[in-house]
TIPAGU-714107 format. One line per field, with one value per atom (N, C-alpha, C): atom name; residue in one letter; x, y, z. Coordinates in steps of 0.02 Angstrom, whole numbers, plus 32768, in hexadecimal, padded with zeros to 4 digits. Atoms other than C-alpha are relative to their C-alpha. Example, Ala and Ser with C-alpha at 12.3 -4.5 7.8 and 13.67 -1.06 7.14 Angstrom:
<recs>
name <- (N;CA;C;N;CA;C) $
resn <- (A;A;A;S;S;S) $
px <- (802D;8267;802D;7FD6;82AC;7FD9) $
py <- (7FC5;7F1F;803C;7FC5;7FCB;8037) $
pz <- (8000;8186;8000;7FFD;8165;8025) $
</recs>
This chain:
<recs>
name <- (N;CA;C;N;CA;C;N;CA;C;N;CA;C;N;CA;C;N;CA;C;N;CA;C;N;CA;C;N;CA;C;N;CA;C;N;CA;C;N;CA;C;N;CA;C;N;CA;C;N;CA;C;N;CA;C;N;CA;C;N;CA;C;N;CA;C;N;CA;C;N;CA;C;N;CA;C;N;CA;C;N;CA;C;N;CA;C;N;CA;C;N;CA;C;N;CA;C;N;CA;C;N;CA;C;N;CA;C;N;CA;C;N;CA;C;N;CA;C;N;CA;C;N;CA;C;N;CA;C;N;CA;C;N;CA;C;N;CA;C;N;CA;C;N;CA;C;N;CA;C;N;CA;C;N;CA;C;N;CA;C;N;CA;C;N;CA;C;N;CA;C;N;CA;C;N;CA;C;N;CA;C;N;CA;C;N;CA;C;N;CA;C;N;CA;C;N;CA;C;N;CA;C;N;CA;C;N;CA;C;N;CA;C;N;CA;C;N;CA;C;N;CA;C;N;CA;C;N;CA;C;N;CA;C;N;CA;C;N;CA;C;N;CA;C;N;CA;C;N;CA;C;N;CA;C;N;CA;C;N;CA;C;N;CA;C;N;CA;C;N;CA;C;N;CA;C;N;CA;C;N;CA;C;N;CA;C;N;CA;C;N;CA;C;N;CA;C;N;CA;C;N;CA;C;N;CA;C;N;CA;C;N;CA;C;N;CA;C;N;CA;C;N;CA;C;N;CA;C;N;CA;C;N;CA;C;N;CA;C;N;CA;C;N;CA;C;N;CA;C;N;CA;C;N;CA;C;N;CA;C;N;CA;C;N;CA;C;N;CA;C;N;CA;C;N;CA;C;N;CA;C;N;CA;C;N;CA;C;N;CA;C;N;CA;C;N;CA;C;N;CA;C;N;CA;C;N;CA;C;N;CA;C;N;CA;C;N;CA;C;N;CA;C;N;CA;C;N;CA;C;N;CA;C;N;CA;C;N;CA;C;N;CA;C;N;CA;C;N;CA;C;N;CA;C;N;CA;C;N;CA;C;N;CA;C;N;CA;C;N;CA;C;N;CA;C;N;CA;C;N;CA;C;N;CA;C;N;CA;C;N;CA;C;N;CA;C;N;CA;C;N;CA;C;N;CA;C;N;CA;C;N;CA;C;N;CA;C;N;CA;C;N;CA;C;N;CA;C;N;CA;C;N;CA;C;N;CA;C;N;CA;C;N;CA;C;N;CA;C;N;CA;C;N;CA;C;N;CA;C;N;CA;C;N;CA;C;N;CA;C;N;CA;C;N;CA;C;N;CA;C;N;CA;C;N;CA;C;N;CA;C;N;CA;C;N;CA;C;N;CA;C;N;CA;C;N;CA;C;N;CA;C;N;CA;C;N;CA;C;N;CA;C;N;CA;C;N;CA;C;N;CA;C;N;CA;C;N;CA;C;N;CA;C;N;CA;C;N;CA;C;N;CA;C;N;CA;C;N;CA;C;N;CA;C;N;CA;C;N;CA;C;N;CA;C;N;CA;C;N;CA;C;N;CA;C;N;CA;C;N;CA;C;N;CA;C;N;CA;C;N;CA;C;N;CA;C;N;CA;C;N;CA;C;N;CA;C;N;CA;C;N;CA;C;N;CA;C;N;CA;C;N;CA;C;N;CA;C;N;CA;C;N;CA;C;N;CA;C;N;CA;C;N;CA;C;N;CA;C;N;CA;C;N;CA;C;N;CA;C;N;CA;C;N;CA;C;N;CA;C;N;CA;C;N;CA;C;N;CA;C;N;CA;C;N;CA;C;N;CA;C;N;CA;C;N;CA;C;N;CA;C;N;CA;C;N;CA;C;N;CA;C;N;CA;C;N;CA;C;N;CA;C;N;CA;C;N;CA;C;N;CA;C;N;CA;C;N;CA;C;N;CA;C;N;CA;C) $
resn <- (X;X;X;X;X;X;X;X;X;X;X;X;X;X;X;X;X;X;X;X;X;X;X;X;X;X;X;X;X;X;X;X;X;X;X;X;X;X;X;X;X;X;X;X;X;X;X;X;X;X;X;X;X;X;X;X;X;X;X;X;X;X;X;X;X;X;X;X;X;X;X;X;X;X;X;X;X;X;X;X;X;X;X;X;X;X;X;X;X;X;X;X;X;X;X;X;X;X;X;X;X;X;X;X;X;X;X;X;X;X;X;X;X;X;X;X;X;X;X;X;X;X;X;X;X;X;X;X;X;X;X;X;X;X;X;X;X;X;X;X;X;X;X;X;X;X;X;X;X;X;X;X;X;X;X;X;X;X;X;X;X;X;X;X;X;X;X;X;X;X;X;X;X;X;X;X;X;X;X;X;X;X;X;X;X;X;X;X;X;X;X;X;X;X;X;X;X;X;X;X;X;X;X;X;X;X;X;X;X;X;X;X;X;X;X;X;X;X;X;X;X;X;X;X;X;X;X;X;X;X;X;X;X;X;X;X;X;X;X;X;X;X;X;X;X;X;X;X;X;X;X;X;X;X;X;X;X;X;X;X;X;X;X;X;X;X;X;X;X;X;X;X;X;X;X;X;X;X;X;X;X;X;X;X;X;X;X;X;X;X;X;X;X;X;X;X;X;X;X;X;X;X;X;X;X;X;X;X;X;X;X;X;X;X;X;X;X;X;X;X;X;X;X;X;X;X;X;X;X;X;X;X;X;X;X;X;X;X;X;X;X;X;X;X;X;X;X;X;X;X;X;X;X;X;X;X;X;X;X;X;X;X;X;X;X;X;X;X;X;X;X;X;X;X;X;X;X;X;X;X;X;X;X;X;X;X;X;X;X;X;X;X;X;X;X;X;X;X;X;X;X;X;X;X;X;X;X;X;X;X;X;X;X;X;X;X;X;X;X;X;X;X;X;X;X;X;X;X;X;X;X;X;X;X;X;X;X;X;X;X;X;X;X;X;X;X;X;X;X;X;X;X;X;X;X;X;X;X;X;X;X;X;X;X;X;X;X;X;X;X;X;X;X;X;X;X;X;X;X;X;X;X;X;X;X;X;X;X;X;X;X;X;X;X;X;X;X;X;X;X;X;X;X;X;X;X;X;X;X;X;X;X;X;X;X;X;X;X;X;X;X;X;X;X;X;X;X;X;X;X;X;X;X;X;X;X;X;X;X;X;X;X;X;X;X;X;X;X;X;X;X;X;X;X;X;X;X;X;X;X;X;X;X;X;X;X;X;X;X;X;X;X;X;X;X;X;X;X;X;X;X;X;X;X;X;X;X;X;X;X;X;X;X;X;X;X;X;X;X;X;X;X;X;X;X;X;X;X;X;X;X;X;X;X;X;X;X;X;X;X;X;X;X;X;X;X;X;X;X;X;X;X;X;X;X;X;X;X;X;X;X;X;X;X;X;X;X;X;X;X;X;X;X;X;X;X;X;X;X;X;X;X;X;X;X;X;X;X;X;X;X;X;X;X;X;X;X;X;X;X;X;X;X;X;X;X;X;X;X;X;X;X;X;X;X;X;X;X;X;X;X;X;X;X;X;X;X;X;X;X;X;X;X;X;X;X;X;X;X;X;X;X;X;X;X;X;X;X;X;X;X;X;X;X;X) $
px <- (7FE6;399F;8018;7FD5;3A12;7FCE;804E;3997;8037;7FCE;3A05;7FE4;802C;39C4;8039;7FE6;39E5;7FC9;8015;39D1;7FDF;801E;395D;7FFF;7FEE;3961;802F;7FC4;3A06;804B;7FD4;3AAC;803C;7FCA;3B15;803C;7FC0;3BBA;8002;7FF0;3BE1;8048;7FC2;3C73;8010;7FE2;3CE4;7FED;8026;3C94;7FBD;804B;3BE9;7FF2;801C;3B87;8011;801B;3B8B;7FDD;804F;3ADD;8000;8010;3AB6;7FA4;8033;39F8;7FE9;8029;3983;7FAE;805B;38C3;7FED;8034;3851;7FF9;7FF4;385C;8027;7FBF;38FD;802A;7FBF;3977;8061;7FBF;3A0E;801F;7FDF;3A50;7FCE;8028;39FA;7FFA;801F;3985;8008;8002;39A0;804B;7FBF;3A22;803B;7FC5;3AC0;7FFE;800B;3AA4;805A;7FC5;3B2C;802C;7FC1;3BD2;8016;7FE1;3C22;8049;7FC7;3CC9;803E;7FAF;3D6E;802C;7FCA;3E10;8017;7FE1;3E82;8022;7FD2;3EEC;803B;7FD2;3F92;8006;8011;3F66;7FED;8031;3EDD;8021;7FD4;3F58;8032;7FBC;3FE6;7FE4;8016;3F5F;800D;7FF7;3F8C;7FBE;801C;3F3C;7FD2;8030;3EA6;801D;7FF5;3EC5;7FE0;8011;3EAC;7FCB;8047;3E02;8023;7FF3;3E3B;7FAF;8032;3DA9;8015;7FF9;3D86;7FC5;803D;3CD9;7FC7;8038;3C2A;7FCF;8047;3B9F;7FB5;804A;3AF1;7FC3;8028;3A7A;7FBB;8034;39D9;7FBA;802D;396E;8004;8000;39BD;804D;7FC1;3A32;8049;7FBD;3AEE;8020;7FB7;3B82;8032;7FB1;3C2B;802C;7FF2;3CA0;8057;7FCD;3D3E;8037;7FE2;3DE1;8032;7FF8;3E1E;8058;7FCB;3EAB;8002;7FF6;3ED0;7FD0;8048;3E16;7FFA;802A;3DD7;7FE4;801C;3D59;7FAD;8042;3CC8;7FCE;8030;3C37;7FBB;8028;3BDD;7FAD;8046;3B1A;7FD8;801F;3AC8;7FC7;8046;3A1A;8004;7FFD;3A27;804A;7FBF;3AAA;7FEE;7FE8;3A81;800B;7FD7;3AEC;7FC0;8034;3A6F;803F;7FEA;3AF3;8051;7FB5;3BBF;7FF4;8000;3BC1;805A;7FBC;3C6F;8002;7FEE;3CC4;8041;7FBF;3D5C;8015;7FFA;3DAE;7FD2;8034;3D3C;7FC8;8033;3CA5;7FD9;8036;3C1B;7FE6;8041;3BB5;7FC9;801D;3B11;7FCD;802C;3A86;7FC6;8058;39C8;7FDD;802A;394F;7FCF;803B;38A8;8008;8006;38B1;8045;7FA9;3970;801E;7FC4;39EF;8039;7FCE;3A93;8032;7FC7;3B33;803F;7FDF;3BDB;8039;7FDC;3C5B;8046;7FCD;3D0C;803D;7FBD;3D5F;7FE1;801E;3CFC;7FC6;8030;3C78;7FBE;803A;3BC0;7FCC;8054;3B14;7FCB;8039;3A68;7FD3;803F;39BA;7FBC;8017;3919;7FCF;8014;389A;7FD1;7FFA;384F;8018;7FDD;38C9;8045;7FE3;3945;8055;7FBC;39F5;801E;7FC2;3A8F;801C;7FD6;3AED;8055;7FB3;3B9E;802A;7FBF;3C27;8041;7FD1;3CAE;8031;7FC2;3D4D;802C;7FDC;3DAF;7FEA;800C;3D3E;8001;800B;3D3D;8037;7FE1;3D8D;8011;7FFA;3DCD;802F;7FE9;3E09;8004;8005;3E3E;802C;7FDF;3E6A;802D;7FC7;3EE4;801E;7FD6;3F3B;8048;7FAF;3FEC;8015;7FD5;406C;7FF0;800F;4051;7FAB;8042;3F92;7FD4;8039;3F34;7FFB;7FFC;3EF4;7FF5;7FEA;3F04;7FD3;804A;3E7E;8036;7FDA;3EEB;7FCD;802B;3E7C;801D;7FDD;3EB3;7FC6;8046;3E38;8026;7FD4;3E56;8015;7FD9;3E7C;8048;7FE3;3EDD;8003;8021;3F11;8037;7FFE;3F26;7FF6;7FEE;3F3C;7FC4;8037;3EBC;8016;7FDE;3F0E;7FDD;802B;3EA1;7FFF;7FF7;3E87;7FCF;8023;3E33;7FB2;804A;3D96;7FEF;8012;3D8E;8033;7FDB;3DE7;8042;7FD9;3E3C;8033;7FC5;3EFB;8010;7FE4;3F29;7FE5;800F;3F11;8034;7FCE;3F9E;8000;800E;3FAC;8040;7FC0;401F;801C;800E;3FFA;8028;7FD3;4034;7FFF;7FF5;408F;801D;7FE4;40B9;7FF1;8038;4062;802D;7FE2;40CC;7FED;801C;407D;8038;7FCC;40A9;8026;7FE0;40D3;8031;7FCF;414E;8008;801A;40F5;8006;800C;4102;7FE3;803B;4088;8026;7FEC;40D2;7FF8;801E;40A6;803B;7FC8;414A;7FEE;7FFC;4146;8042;7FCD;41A6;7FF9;7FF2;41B6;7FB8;803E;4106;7FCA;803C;40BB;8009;7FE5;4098;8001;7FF5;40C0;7FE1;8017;407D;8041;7FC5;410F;7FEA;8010;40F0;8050;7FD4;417B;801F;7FF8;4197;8042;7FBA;4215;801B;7FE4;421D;8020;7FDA;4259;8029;7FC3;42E7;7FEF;7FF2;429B;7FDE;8029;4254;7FD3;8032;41DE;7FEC;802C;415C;7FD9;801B;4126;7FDA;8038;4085;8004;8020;4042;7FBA;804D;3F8C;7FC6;802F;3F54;7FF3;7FF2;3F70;8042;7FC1;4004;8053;7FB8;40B4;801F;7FD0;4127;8057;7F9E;41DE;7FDD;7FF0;4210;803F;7FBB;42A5;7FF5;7FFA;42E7;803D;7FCB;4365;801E;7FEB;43DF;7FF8;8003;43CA;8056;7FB2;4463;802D;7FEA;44D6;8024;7FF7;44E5;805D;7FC0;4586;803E;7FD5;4600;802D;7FD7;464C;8040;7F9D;4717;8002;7FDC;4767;803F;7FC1;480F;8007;7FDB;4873;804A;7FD1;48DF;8020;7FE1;4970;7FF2;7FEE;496E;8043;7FCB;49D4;8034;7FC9;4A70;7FD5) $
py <- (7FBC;DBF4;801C;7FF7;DC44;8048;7FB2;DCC8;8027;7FCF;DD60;802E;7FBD;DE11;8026;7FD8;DE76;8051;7FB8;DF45;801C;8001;DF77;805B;7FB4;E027;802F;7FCA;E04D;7FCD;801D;E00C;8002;8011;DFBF;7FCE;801F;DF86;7FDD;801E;DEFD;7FF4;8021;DEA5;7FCF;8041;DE31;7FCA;804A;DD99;8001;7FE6;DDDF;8017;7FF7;DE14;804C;7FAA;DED8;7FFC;7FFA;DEE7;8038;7FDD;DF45;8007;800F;DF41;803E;7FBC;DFCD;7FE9;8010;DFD2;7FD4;8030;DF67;8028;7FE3;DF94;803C;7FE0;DFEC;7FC9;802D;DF9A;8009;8007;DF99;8051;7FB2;E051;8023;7FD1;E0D9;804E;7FD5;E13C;804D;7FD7;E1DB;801F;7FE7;E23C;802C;7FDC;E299;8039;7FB1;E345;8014;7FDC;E3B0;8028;7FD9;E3E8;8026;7FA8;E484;7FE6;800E;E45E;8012;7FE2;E476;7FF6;8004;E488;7FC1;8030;E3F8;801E;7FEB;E40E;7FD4;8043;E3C7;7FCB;8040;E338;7FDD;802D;E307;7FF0;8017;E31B;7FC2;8034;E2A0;7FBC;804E;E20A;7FD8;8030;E168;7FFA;800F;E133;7FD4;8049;E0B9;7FAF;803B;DFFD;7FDD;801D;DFAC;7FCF;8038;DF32;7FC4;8021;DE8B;7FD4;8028;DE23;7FC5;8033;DD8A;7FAE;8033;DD3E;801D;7FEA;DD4C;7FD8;8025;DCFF;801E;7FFC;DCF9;7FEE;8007;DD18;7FE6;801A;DCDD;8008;7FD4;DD49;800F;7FD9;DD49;8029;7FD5;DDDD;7FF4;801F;DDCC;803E;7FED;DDF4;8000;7FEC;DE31;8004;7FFF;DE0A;8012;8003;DE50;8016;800E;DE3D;8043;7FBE;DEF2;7FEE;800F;DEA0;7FBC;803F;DE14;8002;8004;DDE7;803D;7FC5;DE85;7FE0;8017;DE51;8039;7FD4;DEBF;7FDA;8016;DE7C;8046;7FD4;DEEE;7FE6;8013;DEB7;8021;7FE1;DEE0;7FB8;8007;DEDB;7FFD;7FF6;DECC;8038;7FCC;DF5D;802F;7FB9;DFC3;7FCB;800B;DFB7;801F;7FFB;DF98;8026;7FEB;DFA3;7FDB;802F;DF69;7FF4;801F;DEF0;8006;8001;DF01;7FD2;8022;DE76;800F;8001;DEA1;7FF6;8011;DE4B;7FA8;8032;DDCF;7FF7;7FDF;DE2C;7FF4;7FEA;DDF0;8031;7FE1;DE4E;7FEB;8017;DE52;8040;7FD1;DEAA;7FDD;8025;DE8E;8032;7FDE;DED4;7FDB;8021;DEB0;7FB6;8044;DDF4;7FE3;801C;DDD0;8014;8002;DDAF;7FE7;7FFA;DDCE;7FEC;7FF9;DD90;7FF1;801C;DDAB;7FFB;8015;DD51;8006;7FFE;DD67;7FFD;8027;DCF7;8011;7FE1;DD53;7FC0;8027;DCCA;8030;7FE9;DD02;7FCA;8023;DCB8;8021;7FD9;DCED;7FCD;802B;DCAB;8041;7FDD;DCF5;7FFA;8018;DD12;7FC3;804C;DC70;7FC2;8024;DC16;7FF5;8009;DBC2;8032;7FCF;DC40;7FB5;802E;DBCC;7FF8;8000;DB72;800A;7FD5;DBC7;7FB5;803E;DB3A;802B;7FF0;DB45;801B;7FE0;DBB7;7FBB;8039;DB16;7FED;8000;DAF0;8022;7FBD;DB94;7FF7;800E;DB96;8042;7FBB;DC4B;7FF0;8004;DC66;8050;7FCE;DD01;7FE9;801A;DD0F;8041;7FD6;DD70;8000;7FDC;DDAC;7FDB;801F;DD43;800B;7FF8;DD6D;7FC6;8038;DD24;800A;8007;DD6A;7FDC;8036;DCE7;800B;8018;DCCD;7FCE;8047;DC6F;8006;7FF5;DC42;7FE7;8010;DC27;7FED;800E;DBC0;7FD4;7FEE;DBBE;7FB6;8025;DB20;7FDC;802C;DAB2;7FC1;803E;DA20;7FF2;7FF0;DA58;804E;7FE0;DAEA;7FE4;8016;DAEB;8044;7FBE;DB76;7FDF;8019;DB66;803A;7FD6;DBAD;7FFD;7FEF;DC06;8044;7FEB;DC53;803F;7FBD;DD12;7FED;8014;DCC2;7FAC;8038;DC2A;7FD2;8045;DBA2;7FE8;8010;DB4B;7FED;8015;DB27;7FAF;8011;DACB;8016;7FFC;DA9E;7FF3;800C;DA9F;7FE3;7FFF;DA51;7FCD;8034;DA01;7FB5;8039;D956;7FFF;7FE9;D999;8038;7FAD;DA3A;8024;7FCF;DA65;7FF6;800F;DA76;8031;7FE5;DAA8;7FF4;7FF4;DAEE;7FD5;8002;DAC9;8036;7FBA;DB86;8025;7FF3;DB7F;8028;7FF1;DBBE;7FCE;8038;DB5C;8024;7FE8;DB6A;7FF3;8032;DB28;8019;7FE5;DB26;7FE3;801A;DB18;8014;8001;DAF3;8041;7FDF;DB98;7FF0;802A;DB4A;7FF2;801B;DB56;8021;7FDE;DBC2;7FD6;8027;DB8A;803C;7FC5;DC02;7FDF;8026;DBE8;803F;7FD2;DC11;8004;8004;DC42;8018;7FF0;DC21;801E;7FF9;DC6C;7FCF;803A;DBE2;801F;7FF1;DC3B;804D;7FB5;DCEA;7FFA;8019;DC86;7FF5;800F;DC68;8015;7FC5;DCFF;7FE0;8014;DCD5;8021;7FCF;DD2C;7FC0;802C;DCD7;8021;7FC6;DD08;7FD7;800C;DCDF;7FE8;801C;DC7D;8057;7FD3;DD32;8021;7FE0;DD6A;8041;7FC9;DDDF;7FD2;8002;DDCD;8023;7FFA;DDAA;7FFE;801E;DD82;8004;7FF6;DDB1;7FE9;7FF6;DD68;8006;7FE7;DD97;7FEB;8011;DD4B;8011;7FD1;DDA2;7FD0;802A;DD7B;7FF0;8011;DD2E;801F;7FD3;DD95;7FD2;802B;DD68;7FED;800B;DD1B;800A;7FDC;DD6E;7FB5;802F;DCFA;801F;7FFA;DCF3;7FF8;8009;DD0F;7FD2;800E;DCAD;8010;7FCC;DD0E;7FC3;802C;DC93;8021;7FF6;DCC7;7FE5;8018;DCCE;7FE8;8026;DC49;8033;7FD9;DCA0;7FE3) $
pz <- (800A;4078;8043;7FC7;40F4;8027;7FDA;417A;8003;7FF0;4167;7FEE;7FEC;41AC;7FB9;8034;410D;8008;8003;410B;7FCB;802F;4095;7FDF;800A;4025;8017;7FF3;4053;7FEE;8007;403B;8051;7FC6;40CE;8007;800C;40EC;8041;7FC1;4180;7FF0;7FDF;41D9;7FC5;8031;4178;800D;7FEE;4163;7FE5;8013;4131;7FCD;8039;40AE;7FF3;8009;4061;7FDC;8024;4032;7FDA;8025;3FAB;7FDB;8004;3FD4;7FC6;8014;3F4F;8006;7FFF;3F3E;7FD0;802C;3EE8;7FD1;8028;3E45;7FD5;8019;3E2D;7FEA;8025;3DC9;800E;7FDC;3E3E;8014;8004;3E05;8029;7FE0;3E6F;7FBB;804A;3DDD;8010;7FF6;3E31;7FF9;8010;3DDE;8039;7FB6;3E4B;7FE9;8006;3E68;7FC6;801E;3DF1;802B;7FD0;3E44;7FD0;8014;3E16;7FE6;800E;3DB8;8034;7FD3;3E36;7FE0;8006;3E20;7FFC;7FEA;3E42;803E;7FCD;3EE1;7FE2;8013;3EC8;802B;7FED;3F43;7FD2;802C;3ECC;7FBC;8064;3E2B;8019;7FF0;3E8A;8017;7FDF;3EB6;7FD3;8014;3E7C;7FC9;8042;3DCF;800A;8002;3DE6;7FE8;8009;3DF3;7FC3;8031;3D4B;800D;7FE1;3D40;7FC7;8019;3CFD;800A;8007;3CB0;7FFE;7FE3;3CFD;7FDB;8025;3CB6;8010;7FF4;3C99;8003;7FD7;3CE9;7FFE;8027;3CAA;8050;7FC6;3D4E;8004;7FED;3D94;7FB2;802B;3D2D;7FA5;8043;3C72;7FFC;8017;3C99;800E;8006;3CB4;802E;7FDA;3D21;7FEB;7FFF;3CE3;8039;7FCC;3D67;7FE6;8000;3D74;8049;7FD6;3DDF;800E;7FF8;3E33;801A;7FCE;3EB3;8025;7FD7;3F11;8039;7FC4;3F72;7FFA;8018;3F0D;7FD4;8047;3E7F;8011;801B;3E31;7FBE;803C;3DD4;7FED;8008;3D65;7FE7;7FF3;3D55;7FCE;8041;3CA6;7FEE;8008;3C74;7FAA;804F;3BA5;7FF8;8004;3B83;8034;7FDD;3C12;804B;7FBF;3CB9;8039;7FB7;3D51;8047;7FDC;3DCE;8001;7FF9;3E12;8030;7FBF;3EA2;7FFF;8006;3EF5;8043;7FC8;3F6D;7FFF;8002;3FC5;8036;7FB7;4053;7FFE;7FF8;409D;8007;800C;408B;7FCF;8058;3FE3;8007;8022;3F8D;7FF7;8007;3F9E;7FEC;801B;3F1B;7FF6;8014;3EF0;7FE1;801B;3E87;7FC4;802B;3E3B;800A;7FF0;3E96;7FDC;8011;3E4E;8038;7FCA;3ED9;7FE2;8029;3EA9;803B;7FDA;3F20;7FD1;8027;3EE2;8043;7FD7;3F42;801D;7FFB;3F9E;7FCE;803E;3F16;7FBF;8041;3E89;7FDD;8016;3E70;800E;7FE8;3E63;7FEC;7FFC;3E96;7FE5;800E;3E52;801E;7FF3;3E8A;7FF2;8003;3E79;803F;7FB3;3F06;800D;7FE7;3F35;7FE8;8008;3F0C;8030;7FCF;3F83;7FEC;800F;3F87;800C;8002;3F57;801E;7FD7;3FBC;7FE3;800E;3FBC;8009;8002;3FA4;8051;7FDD;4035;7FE5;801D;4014;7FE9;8021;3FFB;7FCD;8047;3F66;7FDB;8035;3F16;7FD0;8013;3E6F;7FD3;8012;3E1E;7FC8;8030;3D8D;7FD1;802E;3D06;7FD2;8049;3C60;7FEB;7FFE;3C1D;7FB9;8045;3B6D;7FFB;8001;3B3A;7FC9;8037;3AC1;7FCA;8038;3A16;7FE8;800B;3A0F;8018;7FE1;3A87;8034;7FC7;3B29;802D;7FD4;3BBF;8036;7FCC;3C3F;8046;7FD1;3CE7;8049;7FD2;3D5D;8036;7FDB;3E19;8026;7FCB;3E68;803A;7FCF;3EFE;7FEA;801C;3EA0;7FD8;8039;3E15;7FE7;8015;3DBB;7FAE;804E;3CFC;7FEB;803A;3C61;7FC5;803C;3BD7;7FCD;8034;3B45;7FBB;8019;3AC5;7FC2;803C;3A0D;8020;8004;3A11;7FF2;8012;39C7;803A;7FBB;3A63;7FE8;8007;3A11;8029;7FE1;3A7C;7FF5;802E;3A51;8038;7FC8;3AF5;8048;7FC6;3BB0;8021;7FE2;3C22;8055;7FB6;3CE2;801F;7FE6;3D56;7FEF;8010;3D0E;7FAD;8058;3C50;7FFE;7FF9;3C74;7FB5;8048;3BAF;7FC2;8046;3B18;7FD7;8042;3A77;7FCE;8038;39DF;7FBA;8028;3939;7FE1;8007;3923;802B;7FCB;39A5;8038;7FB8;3A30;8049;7FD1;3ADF;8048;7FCB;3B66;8032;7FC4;3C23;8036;7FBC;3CC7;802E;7FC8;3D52;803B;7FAF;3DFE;802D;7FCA;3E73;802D;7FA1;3F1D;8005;7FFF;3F4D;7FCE;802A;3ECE;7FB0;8049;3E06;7FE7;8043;3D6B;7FC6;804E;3CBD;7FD9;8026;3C41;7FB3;8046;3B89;7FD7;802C;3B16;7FC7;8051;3A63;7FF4;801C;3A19;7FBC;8036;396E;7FFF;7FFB;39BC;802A;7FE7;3A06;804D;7FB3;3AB0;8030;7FB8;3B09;8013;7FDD;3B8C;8034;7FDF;3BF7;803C;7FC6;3CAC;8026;7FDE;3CFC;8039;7FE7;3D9D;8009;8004;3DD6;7FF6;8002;3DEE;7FBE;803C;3D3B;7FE3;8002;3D5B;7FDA;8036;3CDB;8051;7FC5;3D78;7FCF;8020;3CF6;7FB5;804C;3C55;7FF2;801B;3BF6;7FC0;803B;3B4B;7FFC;8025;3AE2;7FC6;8017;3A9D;7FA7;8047;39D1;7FDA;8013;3991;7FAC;8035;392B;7FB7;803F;386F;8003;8008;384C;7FB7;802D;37D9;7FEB;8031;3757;8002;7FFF;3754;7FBB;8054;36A1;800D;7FFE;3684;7FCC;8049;3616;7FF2;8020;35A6;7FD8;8014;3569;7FA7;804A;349C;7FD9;802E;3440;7FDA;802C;33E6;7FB8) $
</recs>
């Protein structure tokens, strides 16, 4: 286990590279039980009416910790990720990593780290804390919503990455990767993954709505849209024949 001076009953933030501890007491369950005094309703200023809209939380996965309870982890920004930390249905606490900075929480002998690349560790106390895989092994991944009602698991590793293409209830339709970049349904869907110079795309086709296609990025973001125009019906020609005398 790694000897690292951790701050206890308080929450502290270090240098990039380091842990942000999210130490509480022995026998608190992550959240701090002491409610927030009541503020007095204000106004808005129009500063506060013109701030930018909160960054959408894209869910990433959930991970079943030391202890039983579970981590919801989701992906805020590029080397932003938040895991939320539930006890049965109630929310203990959110670990947030952003930068190069983990997260690090504990309570009632559960140690919680959640990591740069949105991975998390659990252990309990005497038990040895996990050894962290090197950034070169780390393997990230989100899932994501695709035209046609399914989704797609878009996993980013150092070896490989690949599309895992998937029914609302899990079933898997298809796996896609540099090795076999295209998987076509028999409902005329097509999955594919193309090489842009050095980056990859996963493309999703519709074949039976003439074409359109939607191209995401490893991070989960719809970088290209095309749309094809539907082809206009074709008007039948009469020939008008002169009647015989």
């Amino acid at each position: 286990m790694r000897s690292t001076r951790r701050t206890t009953f308080r929450t502290a933030a270090v240098a990039a590279g380091a842990a942000t501890v999210l130490a509480l007491p022995v026998g608190s369950a992550f959240a701090d039980s002491v409610a927030p005094p009541v503020r007095p309703s204000v106004k808005p200023s129009a500063e506060t009416a013109h701030r930018p809209a909160p960054v959408a939380r894209a869910f990433v996965t959930t991970v079943k910790l030391a202890d039983g309870s579970v981590a919801e982890v989701y992906r805020i920004g590029k080397s932003h990720f938040e895991a939320d930390v539930f006890a049965g249905s109630t929310k203990l606490d959110t670990l947030v990593s952003r930068g190069a900075a983990a997260s690090y929480g504990r309570s009632n002998g559960l140690h919680v780290v959640l990591q740069p690349n949105g991975t998390v560790t659990s252990w309990l106390d005497g038990a040895p804390e996990p050894r962290q895989k090197p950034k070169s092994e780390a393997e990230s991944s989100v899932r994501i919503a695709v035209p046609g009602g399914r989704s797609a698991k878009l996993v980013d590793g150092p070896r490989r990455k690949y599309v895992v293409v998937s029914t609302p209830n899990g079933h898997v339709l298809g796996t896609v990767d540099l090795k076999r970049p295209s998987v076509q349904r028999g409902d005329g869907w097509t999955y594919r993954l193309v090489r842009d110079g050095k980056r990859v795309k996963f493309v999703v086709i519709d074949g039976k709505g003439g074409g359109n296609s939607w191209v995401y990025d490893f991070d989960g973001r719809l970088v290209e849209r095309y749309t094809v125009d539907a082809p206009q019906p074709r008007k039948d020609r009469v020939r008008v024949v002169p009647a015989q005398g």
